[in-house]
Rosetta silent file (secondary structure, phi, psi, omega in degrees, C-alpha in Angstrom):
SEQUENCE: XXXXXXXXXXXXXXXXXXXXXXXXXXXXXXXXXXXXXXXXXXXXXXXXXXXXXXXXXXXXXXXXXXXXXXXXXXXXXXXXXXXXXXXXXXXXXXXXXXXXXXXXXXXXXXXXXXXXXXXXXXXXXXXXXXXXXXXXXXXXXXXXX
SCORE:     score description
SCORE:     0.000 S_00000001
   1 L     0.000  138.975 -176.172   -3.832  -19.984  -25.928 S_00000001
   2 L   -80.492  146.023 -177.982   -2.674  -17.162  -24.111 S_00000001
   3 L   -82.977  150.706  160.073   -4.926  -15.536  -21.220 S_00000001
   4 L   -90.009  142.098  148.678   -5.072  -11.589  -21.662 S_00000001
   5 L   -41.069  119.419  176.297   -3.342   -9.659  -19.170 S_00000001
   6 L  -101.766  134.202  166.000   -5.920   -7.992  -16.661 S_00000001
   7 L   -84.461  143.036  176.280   -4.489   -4.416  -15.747 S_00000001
   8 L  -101.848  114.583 -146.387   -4.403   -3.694  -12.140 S_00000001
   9 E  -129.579  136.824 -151.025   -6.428   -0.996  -12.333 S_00000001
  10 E  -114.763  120.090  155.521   -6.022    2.228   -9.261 S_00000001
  11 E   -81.032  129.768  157.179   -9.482    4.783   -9.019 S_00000001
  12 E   -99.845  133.186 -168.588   -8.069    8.008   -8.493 S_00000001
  13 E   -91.283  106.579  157.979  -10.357   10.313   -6.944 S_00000001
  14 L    74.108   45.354 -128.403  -10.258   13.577   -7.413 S_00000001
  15 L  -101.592  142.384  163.789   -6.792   13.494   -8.786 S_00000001
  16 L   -84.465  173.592 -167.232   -4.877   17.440   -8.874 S_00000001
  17 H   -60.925  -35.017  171.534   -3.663   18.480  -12.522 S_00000001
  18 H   -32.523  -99.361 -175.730   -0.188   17.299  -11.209 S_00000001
  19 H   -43.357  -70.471  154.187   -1.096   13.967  -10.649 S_00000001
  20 H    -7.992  -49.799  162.844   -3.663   13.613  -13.213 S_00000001
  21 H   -73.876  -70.753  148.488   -1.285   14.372  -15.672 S_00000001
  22 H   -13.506  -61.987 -174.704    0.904   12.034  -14.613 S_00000001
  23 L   -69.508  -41.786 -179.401   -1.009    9.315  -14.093 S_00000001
  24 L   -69.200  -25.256 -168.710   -1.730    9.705  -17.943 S_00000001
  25 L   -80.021   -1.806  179.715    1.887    9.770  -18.737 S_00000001
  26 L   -98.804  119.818  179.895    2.109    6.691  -17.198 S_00000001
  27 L  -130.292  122.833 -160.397    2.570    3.927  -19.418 S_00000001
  28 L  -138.827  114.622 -165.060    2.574    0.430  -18.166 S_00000001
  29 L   -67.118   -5.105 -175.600    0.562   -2.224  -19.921 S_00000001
  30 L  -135.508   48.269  139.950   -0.522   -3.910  -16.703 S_00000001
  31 L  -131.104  149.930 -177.350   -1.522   -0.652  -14.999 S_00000001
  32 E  -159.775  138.635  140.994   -4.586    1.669  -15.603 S_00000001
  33 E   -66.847   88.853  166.855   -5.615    4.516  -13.755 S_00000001
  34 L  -112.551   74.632 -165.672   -9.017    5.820  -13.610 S_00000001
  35 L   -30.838  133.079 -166.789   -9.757    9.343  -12.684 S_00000001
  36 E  -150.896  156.891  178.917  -13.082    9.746  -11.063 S_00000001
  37 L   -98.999  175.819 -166.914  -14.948   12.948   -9.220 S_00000001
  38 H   -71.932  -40.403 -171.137  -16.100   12.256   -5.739 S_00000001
  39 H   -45.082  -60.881  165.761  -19.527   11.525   -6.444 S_00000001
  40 H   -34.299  -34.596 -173.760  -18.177    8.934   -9.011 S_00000001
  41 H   -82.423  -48.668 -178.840  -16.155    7.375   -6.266 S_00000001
  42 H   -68.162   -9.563 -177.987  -18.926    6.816   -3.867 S_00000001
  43 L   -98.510    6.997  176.476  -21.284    5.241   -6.884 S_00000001
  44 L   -98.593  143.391  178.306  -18.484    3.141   -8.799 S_00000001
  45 L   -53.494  100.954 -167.315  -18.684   -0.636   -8.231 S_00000001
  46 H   -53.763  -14.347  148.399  -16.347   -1.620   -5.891 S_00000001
  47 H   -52.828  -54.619  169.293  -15.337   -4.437   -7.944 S_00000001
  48 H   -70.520   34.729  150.876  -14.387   -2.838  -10.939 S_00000001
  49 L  -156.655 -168.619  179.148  -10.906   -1.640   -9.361 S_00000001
  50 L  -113.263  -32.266 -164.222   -8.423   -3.216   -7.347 S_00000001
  51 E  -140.349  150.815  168.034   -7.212    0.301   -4.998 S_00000001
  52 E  -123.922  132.208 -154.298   -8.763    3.355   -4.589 S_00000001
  53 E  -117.625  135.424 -178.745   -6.532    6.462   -3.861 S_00000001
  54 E  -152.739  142.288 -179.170   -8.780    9.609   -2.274 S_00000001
  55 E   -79.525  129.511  173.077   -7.356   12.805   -1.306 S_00000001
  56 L  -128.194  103.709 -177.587   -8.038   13.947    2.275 S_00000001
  57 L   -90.397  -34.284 -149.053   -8.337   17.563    2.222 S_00000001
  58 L  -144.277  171.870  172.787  -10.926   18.072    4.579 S_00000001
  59 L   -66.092  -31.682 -178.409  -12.934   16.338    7.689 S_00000001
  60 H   -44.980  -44.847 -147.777  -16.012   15.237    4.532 S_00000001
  61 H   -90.000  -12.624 -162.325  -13.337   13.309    2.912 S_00000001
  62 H   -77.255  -43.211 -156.061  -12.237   11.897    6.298 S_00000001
  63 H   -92.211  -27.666  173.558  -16.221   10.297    6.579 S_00000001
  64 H   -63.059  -26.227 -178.997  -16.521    9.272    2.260 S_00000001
  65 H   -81.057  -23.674  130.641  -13.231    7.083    3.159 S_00000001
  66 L   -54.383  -13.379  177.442  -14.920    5.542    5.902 S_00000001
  67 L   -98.340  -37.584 -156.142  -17.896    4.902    3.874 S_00000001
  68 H   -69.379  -38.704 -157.930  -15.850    3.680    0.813 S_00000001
  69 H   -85.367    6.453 -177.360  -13.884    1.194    3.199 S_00000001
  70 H   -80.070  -33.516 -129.556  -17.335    0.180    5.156 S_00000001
  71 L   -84.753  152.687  177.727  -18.505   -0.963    1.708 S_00000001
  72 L   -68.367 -176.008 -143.588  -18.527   -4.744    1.287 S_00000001
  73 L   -22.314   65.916 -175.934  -15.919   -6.221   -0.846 S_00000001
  74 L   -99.209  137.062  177.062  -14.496   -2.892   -0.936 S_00000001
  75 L  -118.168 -165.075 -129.298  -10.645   -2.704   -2.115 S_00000001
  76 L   -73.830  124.447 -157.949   -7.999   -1.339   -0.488 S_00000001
  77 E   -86.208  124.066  160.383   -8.046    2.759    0.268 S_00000001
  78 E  -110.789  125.247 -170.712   -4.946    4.688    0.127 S_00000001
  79 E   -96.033  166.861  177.970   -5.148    8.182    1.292 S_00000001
  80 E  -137.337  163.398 -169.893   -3.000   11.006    0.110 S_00000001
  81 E  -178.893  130.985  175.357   -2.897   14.951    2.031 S_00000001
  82 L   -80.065  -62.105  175.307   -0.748   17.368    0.912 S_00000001
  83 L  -146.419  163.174  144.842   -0.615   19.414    4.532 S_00000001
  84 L   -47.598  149.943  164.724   -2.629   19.580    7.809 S_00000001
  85 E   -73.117  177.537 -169.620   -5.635   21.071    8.530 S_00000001
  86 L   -66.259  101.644  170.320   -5.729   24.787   11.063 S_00000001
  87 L   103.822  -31.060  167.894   -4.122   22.989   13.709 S_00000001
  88 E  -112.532  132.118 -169.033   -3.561   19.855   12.962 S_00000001
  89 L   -78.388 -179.008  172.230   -0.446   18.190   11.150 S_00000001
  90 H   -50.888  -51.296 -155.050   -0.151   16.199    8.041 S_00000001
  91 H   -56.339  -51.752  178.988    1.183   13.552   10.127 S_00000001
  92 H   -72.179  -27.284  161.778   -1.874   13.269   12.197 S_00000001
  93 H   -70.484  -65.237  160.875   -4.504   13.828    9.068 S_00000001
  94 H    -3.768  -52.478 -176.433   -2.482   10.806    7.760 S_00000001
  95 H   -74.311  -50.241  148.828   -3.183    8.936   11.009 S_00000001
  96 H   -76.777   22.857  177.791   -6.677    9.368   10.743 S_00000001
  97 H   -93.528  -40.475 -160.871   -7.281    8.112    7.487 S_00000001
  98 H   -60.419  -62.686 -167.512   -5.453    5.006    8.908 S_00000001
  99 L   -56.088  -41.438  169.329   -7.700    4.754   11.815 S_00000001
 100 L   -90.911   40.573 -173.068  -11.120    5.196    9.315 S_00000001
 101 L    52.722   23.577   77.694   -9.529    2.274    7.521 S_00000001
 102 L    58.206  113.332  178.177   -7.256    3.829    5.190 S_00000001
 103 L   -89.800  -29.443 -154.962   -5.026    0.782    4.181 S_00000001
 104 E  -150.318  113.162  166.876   -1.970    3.722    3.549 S_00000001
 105 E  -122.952  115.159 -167.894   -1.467    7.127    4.212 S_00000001
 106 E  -115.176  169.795 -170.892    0.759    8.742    2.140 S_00000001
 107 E   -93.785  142.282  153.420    2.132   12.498    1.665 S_00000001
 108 L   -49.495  150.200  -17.130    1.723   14.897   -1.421 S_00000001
 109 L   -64.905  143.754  168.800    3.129   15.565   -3.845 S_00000001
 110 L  -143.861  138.218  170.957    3.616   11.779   -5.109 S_00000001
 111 L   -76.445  174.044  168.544    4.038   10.703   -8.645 S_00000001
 112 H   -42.416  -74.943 -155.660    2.412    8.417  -10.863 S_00000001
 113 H   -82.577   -1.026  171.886    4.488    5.824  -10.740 S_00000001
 114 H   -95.105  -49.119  151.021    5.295    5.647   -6.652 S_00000001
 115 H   -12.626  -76.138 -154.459    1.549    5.855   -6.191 S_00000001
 116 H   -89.138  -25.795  170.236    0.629    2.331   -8.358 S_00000001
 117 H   -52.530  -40.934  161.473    3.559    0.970   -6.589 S_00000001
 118 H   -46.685  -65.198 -144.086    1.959    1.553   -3.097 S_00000001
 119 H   -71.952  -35.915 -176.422   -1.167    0.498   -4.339 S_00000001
 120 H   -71.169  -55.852 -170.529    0.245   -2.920   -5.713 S_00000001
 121 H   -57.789  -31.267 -176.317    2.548   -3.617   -2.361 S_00000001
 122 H   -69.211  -58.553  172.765   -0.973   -2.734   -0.530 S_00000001
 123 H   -76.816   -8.553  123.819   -2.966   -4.961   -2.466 S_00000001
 124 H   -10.094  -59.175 -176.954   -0.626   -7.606   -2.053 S_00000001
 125 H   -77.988  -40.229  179.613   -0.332   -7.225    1.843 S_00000001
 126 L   -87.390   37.825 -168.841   -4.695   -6.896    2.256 S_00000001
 127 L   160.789   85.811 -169.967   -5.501   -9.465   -0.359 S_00000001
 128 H   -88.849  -25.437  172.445   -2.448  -12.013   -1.066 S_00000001
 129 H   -49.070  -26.953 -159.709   -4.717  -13.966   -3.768 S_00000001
 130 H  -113.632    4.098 -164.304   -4.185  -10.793   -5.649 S_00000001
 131 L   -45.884  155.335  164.534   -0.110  -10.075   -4.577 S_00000001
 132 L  -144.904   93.774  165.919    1.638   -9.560   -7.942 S_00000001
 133 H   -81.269  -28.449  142.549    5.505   -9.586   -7.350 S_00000001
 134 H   -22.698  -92.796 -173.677    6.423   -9.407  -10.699 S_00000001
 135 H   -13.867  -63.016 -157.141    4.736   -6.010  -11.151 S_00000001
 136 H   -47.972  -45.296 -170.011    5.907   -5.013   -7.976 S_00000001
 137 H   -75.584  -50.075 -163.714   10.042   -5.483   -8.678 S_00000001
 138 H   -69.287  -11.190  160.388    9.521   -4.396  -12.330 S_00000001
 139 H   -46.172  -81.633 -168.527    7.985   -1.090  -10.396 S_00000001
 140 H   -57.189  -40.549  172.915   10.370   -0.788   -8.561 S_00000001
 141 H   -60.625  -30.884 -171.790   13.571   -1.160  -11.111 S_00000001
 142 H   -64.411  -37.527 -165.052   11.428    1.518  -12.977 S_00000001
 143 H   -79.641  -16.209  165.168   11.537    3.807  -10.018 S_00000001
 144 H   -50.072  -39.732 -155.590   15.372    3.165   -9.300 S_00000001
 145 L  -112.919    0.000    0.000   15.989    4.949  -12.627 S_00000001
């Protein structure tokens, strides 16, 4: 008897209508998305996802991404930022997500499907019990075309 397929499943936090949209359009039987507001992200069970993707807009979101990645078996955070803050560049918001443990900091706009690729190649590199290289190459031939 065949095991079911567990979807490798990404919380997106706080996801814009872009992305959001997206994310729905994406359809890949071993991927799931789940859009969540921030409050939802700090109260959902860090088990029930494998990556969590949070927006960093602002210095608050700088300190919930430090709390989410404090949390014990917490898995791996990838931040996304669109631009810098009054003075400071993307490059450098980016840097400090890394530094408040941030597994990834990547730039806006990003798609759907470039997104759960990061997020797979991440959990893969923090958590090799969970690598899936399958996924990952059939990702990637998706994203070639």
């Amino acid at each position: 008897m065949t095991q079911p397929l567990q979807r490798f499943r990404i919380l997106l936090v706080d996801p814009d209508d872009l992305l959001a949209a997206d994310a729905g359009a994406l359809s890949h039987p071993e991927i799931e998305f789940l859009p969540t507001t921030l409050a939802g992200a700090a109260a959902h069970p860090a088990e029930e996802c494998d990556a969590i993707v949070l927006p960093i807009d602002s210095p608050a979101m700088l300190e919930l991404l430090a709390a989410l990645c404090a949390r014990e078996g917490a898995p791996p955070v990838i931040a996304i930022a669109g631009r810098g803050w009054p003075g400071r560049p993307l490059e450098f918001i980016l840097t400090l997500a890394e530094l408040r443990g941030a597994a990834m900091g990547l730039p806006r706009p990003i798609d759907a499907l470039e997104l759960a690729l990061a997020a797979v190649e991440v959990v893969g590199r923090t958590r090799p019990h969970n690598a899936r290289p399958r996924l990952i190459s059939e990702l990637e031939r998706r994203l070639a075309y």
